[in-house]
C-alpha positions as CSV (number, residue, x, y, z in Angstrom):
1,X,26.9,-88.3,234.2
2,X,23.2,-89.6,234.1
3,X,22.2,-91.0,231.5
4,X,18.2,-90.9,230.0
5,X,16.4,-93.8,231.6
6,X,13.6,-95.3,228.8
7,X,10.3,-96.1,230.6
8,X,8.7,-96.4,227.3
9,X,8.9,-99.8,225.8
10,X,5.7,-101.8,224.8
11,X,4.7,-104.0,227.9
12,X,5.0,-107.0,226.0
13,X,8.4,-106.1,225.5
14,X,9.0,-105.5,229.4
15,X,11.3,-108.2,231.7
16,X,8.8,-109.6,234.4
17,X,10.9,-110.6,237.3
18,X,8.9,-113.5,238.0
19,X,9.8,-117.0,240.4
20,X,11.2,-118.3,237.5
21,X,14.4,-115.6,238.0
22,X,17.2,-116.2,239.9
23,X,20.1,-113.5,241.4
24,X,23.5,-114.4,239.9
25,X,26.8,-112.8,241.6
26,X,29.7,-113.1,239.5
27,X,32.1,-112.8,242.4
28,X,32.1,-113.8,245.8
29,X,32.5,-110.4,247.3
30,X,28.7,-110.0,245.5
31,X,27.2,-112.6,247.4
32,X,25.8,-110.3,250.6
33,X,24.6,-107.5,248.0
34,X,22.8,-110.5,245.8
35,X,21.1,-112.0,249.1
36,X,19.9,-108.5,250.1
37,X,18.5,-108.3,246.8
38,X,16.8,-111.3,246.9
39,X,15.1,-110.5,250.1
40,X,13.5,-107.3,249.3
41,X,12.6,-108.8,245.5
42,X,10.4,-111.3,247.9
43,X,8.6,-108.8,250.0
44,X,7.8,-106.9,246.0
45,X,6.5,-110.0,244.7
46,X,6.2,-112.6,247.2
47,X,8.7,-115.0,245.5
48,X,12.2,-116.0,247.0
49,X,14.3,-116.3,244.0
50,X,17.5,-118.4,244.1
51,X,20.9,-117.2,245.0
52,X,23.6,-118.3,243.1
53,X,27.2,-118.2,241.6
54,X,26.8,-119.7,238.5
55,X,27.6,-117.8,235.1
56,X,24.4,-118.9,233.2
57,X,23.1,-115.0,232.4
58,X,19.5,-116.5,231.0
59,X,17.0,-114.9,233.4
60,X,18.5,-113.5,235.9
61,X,19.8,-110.0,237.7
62,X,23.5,-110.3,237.4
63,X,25.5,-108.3,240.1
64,X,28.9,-107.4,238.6
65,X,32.0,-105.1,239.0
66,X,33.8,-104.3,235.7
67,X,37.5,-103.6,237.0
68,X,37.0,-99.8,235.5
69,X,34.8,-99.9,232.6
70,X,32.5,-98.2,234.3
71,X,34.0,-95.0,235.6
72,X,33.4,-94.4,239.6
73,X,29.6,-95.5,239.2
74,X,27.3,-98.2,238.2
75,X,24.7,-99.3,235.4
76,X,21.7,-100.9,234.9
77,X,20.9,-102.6,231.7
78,X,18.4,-105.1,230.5
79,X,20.0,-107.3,227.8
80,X,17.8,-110.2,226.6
81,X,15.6,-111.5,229.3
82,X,17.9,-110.2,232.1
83,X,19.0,-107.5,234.0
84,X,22.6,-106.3,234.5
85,X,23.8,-104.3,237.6
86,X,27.4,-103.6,237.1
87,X,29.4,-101.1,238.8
88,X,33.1,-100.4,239.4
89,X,33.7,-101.2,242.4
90,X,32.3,-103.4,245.3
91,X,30.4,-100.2,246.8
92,X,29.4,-98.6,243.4
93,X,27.7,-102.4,242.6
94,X,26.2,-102.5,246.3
95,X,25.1,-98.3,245.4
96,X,23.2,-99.9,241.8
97,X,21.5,-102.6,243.7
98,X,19.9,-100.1,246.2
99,X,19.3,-97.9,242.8
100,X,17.4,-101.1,241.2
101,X,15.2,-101.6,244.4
102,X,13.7,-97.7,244.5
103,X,13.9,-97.2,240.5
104,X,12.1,-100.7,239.0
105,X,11.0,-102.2,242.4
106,X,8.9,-98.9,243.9
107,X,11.1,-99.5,247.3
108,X,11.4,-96.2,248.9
109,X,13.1,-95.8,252.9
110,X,11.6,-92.4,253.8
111,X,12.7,-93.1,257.3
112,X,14.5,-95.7,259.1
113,X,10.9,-97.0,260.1
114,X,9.0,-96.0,257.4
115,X,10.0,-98.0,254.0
116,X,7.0,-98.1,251.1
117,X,6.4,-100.9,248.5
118,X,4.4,-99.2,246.4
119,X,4.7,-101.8,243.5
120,X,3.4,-105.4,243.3
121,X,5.2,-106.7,240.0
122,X,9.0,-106.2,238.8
123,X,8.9,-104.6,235.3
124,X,12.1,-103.1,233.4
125,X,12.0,-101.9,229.8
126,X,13.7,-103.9,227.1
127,X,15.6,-100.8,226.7
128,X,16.8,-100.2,230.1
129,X,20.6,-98.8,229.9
130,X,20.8,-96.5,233.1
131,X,24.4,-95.4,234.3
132,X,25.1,-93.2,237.3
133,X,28.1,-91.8,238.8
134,X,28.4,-90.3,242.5
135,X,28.2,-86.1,242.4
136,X,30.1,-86.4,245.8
137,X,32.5,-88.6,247.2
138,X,31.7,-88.2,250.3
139,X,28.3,-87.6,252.3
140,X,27.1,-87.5,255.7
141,X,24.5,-85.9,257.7
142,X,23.2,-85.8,261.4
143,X,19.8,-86.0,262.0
144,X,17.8,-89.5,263.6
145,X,17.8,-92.3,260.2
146,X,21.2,-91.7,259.0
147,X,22.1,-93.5,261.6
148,X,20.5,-96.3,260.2
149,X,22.7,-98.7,258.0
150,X,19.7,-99.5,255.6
151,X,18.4,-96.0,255.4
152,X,21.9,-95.2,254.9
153,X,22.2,-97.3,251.3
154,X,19.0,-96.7,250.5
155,X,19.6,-92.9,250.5
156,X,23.7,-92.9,249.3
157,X,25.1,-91.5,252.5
158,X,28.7,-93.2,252.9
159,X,30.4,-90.8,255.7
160,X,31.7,-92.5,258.8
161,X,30.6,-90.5,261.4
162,X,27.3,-92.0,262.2
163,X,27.3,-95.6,261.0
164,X,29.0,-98.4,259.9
165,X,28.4,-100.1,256.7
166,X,29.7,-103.5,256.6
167,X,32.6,-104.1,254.2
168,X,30.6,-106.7,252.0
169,X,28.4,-103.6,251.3
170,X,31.0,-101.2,250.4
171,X,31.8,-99.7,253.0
172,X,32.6,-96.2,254.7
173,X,34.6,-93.1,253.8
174,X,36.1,-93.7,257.0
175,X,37.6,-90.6,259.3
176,X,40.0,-93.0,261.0
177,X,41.1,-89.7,263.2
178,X,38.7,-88.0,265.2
179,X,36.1,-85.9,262.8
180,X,37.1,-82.6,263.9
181,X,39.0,-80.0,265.9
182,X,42.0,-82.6,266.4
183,X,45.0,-80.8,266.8
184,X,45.9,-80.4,271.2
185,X,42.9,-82.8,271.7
186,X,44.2,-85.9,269.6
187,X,47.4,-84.9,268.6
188,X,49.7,-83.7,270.2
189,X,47.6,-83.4,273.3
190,X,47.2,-80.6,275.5
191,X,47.2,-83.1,278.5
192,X,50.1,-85.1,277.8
193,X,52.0,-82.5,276.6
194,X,51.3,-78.3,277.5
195,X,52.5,-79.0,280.8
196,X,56.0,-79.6,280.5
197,X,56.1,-77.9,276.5
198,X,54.2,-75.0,277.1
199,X,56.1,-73.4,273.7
200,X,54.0,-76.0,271.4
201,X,50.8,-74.1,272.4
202,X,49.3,-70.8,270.7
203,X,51.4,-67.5,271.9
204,X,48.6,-65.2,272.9
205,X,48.7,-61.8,274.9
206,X,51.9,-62.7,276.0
207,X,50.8,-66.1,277.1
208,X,51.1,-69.6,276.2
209,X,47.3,-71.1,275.7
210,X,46.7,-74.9,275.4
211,X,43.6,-74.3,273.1
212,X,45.4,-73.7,269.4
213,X,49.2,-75.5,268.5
214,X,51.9,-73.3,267.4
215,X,52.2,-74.8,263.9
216,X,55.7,-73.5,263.4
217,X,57.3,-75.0,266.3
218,X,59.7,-78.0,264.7
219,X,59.0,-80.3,267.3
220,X,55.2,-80.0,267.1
221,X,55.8,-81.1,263.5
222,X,57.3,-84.3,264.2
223,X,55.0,-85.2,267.2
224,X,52.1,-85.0,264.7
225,X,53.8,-86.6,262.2
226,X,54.7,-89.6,264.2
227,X,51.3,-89.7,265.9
228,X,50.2,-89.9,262.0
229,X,52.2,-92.3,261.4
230,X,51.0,-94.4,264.7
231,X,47.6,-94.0,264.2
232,X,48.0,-95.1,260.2
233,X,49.6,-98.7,261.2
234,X,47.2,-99.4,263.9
235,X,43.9,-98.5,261.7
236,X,44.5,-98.0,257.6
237,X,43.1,-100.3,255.5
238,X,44.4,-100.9,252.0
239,X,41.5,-102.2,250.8
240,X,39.2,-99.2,251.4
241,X,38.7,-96.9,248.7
242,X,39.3,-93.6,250.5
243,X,40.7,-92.9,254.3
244,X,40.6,-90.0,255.7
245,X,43.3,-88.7,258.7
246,X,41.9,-85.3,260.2
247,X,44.2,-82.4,261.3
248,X,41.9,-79.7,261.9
249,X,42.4,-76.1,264.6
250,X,40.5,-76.4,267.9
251,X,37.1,-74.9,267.9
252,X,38.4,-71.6,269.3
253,X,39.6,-68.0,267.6
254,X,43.0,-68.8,270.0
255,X,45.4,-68.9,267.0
256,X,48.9,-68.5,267.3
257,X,50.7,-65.1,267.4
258,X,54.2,-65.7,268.0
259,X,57.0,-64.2,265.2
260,X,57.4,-67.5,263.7
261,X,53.5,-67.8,262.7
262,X,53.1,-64.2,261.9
263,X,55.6,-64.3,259.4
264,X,54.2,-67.2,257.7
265,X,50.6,-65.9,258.1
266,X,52.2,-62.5,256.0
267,X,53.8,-64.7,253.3
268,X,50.6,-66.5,252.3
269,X,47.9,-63.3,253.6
270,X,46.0,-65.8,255.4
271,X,46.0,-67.7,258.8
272,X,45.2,-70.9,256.6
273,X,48.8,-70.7,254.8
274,X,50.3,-71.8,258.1
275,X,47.9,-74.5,258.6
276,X,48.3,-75.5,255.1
277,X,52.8,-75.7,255.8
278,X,52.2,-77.7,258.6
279,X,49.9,-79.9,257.0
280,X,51.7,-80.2,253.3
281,X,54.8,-81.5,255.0
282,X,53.0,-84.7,257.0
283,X,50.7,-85.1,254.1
284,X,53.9,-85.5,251.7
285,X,55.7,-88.1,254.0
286,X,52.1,-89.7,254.1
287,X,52.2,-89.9,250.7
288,X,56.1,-90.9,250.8
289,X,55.7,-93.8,252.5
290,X,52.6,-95.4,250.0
291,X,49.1,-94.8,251.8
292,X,48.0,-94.2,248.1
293,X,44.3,-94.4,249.2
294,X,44.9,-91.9,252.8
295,X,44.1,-87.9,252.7
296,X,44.8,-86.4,255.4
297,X,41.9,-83.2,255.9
298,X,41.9,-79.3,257.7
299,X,39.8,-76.9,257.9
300,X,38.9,-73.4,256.3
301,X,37.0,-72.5,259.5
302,X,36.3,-69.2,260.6
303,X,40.5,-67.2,260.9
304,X,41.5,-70.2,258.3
305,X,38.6,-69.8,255.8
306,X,40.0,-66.9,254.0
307,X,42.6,-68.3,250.7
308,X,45.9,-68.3,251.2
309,X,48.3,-67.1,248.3
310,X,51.5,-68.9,247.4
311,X,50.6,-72.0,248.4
312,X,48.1,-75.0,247.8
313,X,46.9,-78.2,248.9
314,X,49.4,-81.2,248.4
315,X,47.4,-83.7,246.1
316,X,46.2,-86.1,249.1
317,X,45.2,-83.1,251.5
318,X,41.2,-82.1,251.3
319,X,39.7,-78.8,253.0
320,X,36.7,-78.3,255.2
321,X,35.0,-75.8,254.3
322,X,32.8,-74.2,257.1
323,X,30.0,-72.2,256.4
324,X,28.9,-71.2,259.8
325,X,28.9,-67.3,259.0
326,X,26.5,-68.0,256.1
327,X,22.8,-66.5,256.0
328,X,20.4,-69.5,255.2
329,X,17.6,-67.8,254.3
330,X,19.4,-66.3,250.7
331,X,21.0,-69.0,248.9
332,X,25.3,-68.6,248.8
333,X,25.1,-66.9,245.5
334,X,22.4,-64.4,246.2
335,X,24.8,-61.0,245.6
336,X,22.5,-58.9,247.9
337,X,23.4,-61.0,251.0
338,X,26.9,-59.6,252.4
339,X,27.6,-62.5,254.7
340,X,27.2,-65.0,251.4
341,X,29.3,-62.8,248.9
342,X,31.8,-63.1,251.3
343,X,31.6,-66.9,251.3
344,X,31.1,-67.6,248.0
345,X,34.7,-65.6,247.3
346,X,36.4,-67.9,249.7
347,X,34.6,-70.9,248.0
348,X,35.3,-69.9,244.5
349,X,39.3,-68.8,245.9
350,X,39.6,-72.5,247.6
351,X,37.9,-74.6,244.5
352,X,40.8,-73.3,242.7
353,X,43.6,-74.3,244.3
354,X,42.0,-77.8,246.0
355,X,41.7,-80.5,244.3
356,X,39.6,-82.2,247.3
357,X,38.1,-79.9,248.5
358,X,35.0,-80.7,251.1
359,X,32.2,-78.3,252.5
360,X,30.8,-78.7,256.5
361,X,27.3,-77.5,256.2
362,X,24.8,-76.2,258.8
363,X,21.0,-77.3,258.3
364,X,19.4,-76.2,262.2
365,X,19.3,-73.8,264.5
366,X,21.5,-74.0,267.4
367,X,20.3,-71.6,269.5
368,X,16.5,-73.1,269.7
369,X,16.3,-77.4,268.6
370,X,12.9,-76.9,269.2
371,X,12.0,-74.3,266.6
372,X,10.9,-73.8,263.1
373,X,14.3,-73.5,260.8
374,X,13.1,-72.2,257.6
375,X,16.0,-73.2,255.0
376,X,14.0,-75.6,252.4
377,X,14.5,-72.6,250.0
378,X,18.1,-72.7,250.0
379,X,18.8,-76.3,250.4
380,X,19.0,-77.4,246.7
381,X,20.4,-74.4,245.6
382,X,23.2,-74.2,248.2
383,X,24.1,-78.2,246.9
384,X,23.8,-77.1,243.4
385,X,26.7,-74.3,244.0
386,X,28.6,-76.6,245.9
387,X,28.9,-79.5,243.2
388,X,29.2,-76.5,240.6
389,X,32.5,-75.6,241.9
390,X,34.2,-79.1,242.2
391,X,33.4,-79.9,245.8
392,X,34.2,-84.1,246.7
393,X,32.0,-84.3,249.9
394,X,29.8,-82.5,251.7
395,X,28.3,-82.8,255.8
396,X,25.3,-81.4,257.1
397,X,25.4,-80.8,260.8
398,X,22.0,-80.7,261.9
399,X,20.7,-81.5,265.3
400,X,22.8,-84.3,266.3
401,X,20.6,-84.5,269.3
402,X,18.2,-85.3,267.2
403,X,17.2,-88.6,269.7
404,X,16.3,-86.1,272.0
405,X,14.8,-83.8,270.4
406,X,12.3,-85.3,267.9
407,X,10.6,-82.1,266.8
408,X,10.8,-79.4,264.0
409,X,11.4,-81.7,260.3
410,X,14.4,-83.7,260.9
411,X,13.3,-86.4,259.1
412,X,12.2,-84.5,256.3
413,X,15.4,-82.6,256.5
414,X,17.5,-85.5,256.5
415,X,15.9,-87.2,253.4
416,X,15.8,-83.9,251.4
417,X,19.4,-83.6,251.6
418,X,20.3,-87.1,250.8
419,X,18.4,-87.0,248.1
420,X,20.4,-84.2,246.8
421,X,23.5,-85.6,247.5
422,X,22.4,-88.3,245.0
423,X,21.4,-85.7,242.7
424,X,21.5,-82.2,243.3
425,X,19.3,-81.1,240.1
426,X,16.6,-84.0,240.9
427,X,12.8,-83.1,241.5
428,X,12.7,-81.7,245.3
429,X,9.6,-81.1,245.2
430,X,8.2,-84.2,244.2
431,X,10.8,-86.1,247.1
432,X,9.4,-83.8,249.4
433,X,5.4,-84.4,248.5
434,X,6.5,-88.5,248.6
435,X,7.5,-88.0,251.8
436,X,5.1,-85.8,253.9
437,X,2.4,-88.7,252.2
438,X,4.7,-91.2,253.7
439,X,5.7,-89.7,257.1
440,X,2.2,-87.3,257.8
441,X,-0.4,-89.6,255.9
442,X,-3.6,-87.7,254.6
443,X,-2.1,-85.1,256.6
444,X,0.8,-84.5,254.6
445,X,-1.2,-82.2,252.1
446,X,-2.0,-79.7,254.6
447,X,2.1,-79.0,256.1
448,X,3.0,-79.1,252.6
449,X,1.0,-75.9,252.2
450,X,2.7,-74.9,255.6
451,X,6.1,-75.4,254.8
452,X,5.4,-73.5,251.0
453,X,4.3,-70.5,253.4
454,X,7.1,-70.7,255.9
455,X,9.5,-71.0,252.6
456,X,7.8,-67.9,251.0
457,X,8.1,-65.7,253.7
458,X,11.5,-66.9,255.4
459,X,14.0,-64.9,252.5
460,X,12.3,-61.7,254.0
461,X,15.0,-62.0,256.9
462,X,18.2,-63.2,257.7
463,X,18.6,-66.9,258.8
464,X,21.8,-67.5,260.6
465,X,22.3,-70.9,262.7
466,X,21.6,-69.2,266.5
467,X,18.9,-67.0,265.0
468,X,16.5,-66.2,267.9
469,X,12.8,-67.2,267.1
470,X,12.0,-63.6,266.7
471,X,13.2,-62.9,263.5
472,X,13.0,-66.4,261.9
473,X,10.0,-65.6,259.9
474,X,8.1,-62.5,258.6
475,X,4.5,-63.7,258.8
476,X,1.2,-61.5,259.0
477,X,-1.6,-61.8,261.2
478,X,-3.5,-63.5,258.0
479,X,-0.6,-66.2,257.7
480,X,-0.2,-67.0,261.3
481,X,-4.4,-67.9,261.0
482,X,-3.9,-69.7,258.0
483,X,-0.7,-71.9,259.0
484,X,-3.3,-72.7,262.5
485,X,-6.1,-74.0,259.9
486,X,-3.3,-76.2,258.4
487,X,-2.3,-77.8,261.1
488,X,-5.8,-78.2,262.3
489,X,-6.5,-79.9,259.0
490,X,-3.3,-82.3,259.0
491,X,-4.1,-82.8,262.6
492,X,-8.0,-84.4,262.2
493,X,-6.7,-85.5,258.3
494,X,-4.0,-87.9,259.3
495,X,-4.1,-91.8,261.4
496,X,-2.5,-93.7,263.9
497,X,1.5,-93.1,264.0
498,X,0.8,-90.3,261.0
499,X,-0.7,-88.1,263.7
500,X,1.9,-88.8,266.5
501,X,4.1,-87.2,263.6
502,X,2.2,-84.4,263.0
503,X,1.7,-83.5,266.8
504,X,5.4,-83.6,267.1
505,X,5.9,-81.3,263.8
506,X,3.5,-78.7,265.1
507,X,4.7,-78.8,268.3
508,X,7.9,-76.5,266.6
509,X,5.1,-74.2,265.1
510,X,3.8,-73.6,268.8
511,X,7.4,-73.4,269.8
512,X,7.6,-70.3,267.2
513,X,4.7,-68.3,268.8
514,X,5.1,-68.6,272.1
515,X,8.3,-67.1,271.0
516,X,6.8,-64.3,269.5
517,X,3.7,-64.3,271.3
518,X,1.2,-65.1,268.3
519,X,-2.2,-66.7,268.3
520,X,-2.9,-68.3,271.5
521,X,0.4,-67.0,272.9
522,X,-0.6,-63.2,271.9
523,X,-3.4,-63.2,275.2
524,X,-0.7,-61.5,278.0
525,X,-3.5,-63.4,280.2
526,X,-3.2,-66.4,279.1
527,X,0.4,-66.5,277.6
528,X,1.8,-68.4,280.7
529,X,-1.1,-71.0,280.9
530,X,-0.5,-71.5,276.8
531,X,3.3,-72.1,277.8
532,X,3.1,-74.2,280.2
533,X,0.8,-76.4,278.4
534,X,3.1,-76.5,275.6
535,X,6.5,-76.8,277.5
536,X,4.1,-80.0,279.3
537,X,3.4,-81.5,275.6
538,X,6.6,-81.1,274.5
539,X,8.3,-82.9,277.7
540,X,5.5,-85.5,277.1
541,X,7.4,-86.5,273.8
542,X,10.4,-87.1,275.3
543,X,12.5,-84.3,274.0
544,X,15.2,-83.3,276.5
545,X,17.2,-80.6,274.9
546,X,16.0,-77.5,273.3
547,X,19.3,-76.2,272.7
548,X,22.9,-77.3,271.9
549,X,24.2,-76.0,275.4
550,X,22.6,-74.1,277.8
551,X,19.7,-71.4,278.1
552,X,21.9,-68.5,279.3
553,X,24.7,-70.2,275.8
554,X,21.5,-69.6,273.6
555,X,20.7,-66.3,274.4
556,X,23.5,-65.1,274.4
557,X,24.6,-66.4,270.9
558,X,21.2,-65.3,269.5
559,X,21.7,-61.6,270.5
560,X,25.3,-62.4,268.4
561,X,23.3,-63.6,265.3
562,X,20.8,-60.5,265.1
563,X,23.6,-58.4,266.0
564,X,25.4,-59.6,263.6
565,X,23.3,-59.6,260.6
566,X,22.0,-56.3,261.5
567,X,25.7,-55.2,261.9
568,X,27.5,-56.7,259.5
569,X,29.4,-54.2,258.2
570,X,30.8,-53.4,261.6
571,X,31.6,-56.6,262.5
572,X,32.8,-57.7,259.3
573,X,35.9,-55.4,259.6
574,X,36.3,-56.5,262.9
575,X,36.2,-59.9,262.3
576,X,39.0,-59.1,259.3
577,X,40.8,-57.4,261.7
578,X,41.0,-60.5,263.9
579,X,40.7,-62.9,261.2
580,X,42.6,-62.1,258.1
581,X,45.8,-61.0,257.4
């Protein structure tokens, strides 16, 4: 729950964080967070104020945890002639300092190399009682900054998979597993075990495969559990607030069919009912033996997505969902896009019977790094739906090549959907415009009008994640013109490292004619000249990988994505067929 923030108070009224201020922790375990505070209160104002211990609250910003006053959040107040930050926890005091430096101290990390100090003086309202509490647990993204520990508090993403923040600022919700697709690769391992125990692999066509486990087999149970168990007194941590163990299906449609996992798959009418047996019984024995603060995770992926009846999550087990069917150019709930109803039925099946319940995310396109990705339509919306039905956490794969690949708007990407992890019914708009005058300079004007054309016109089609460049966009003649002016404009608008940015940006537009042979690319006489000059600027930028595997992978899964949108009903009861029970 947010409550109002008052930014109206007389100025006379107002607390002037001036060198007369000190920063008081009130426990030791505060001291890092009330340093780091200090430190960016210098570069606002230009004074160093004093760190201390000491309990004298006269003029001074008081870091605090309250035990559990506070539920799972923080708050700001101003009482007197100082300024509270109290939250209920270690990390949720850590999460109200960051809170303090972009709210009252204009400190905003748009990047990890682009933070703005857009204030010179330290003003709170008399009034100032602000209280925040998480919408998700749990949040991670790929992308280039969230690697970044600093951009990382700054922007509230806590998810282990792509930094580490230190324990004396909170802290990680830490996969101490692998992140995904565990089962035969971490447990019980294919190579240490298929070999000589063929029968603990997936029965398929009459042969044993070491790509899936057979999740019925008794002694597959107790391998994993052990290995659990292993893995739990080498890495858990009873001081962390959440830990998460993951046993998730390999990345393949390889499931088991033998009689034992056929029957179970009947009695629940879903593939995921056996995954969820297997899981329940080493999550109860987890639970059993006091890892009050370990969950142990699966997935609803692709022949586990659909809700199994009969049976539900134990307490401490939280599902993945995957969207990676879903159309990203019509927002989850849209009931005209058949791929999303479907979805949004398994979403609205598994919110029901989970009570952790997690959703994996796609924000790129697979099939082509280097291209235009037009989801910014669907991005709050999408967030929105998911916290709407009780959903803890939430990852956005994007391009995890991203170092690589610095094209298309990662960045922007990457702080859009932090910012709506923090708050899913915020301003976008305005985040976005703050950013694109941060990251593009006077040139950020001009693709702001490029990405409001790109969004218009991008519901017009399907949007899956290996959509070929072809039918990204529906754009006219008119609009292709008019999105060339704008980049023109940004182009000769923006300075120095602004216009490195911009270059790279545009340099997915060009991506997405030469794909469709527009503009420049639309001369058949030129069209290989145009190419090469663009494949030579975007080598020139470093980028190595245009795609998450290989051209021949690409095209191949891009025919699958038109074919299937354009298909759906076919493959749809094909994919039940395979799939469901």
């Amino acid at each position: 729950m947010i409550s109002a923030l008052s930014l109206g108070t007389l100025a006379g009224s107002d607390i002037i964080i001036g060198a007369d201020y000190r920063v008081v922790f009130s426990s030791p375990e505060l001291q890092p967070a009330a340093g780091k505070l200090a430190d960016y209160i210098s570069k606002v104002t230009g004074n160093r104020l004093s760190v201390s211990g000491d309990t004298d609250p006269e003029k001074a910003v008081i870091l605090q945890t309250d035990g559990g006053k506070i539920p799972n959040g923080f708050n700001i107040a101003a009482k007197g002639n100082s300024v509270f930050i109290t939250g209920s926890s270690l990390s949720q005091t850590v999460r109200g300092v960051y809170a303090f430096l972009e709210k009252f101290c204009g400190i905003n990390c748009f990047t990890s190399e682009i933070t703005v100090y857009s204030l010179d003086e330290i003003r709170i309202p008399s009034d100032t009682d602000y209280s925040y509490a998480p919408y998700f647990e749990y949040t991670d993204t790929d992308w280039l900054s969230p690697k970044n520990t600093e951009y990382s508090l700054f922007n509230g993403l806590n998810g282990s998979q792509y930094r580490k923040i230190p324990a004396e600022y909170g802290g990680t919700v830490s996969y101490i597993s692998g992140f995904g697709h565990t089962l035969t690769n971490q447990f019980c391992s294919k190579d240490k075990y298929f070999e000589s125990h063929p029968e603990y692999f997936s029965l398929n066509m009459g042969r044993r495969k070491a790509n899936q486990l057979c999740l019925s087999n008794p002694d597959v149970l107790e391998i994993v559990t052990e290995e659990v168990f292993e893995l739990l007194r080498k890495k858990h941590n009873p001081e962390a607030d959440l830990q998460i163990v993951s046993l998730t299906q390999n990345d393949n449609i390889f499931f088991c069919r033998c009689a034992k996992c056929r029957a179970i798959d009947k009695k629940y009418g879903s593939h995921a009912g056996t995954m969820l047996e297997f899981v329940n019984a080493i999550a109860r024995k987890v639970k059993e033996a006091g890892y009050d603060n370990v969950v142990l995770d699966t997935f609803a992926y692709r022949y586990t997505r659909a809700v199994p009846h009969g049976i539900a999550p134990e307490d401490n087990v939280c599902v993945r969902l995957c969207s990676i069917e879903c159309c990203f150019s019509h927002t989850l709930d849209d009931p005209s896009c058949k791929t999303n109803v479907s979805f949004m039925k398994d979403l609205q099946g598994w919110s029901e019977i989970c009570k952790r319940l997690y959703i994996w995310d796609y924000c790129t396109n697979y099939s082509n790094f280097t291209g235009i990705f037009p989801d910014f339509g669907t991005l709050q919306k999408n967030m929105q739906i998911f916290y709407e039905h009780n959903v803890k956490g939430v990852y956005e794969e994007g391009n995890y090549t991203m170092n690589t690949c610095d094209t298309e708007f990662g960045e922007l990407r990457a702080y859009l959907i932090s910012k709506l992890y923090q708050n899913p019914y915020r301003d976008l708009k305005a985040d976005r415009d703050a950013f694109l005058a941060a990251y593009y300079g006077a040139g950020g004007e001009y693709v702001g009008e490029f990405l409001d054309i790109i969004t218009e016109n991008a519901p017009k089609k399907h949007l899956g994640i290996y959509q070929p460049m072809t039918s990204t966009l529906s754009l006219s003649s008119k609009q292709i013109a008019e999105c060339d002016s704008l980049w023109e404009k940004a182009e000769e608008a923006a300075e120095a490292e602004a216009k490195i940015n911009v270059r790279n940006s545009a340099l997915s537009w060009r991506y997405w004619k030469m794909k469709n042979r527009a503009s420049e690319f639309s001369d058949s006489a030129k069209y290989e000249e145009n190419k090469a000059k663009l494949t030579d600027d975007i080598n020139a930028t470093g980028i190595e990988k245009w795609y998450e595997s290989t051209a021949m992978t690409a095209f191949f899964t891009s025919v699958y994505q038109m074919l299937f949108f354009s298909l759906y009903p076919v493959i749809n009861s094909i994919v039940n067929l395979i799939y469901r029970v």
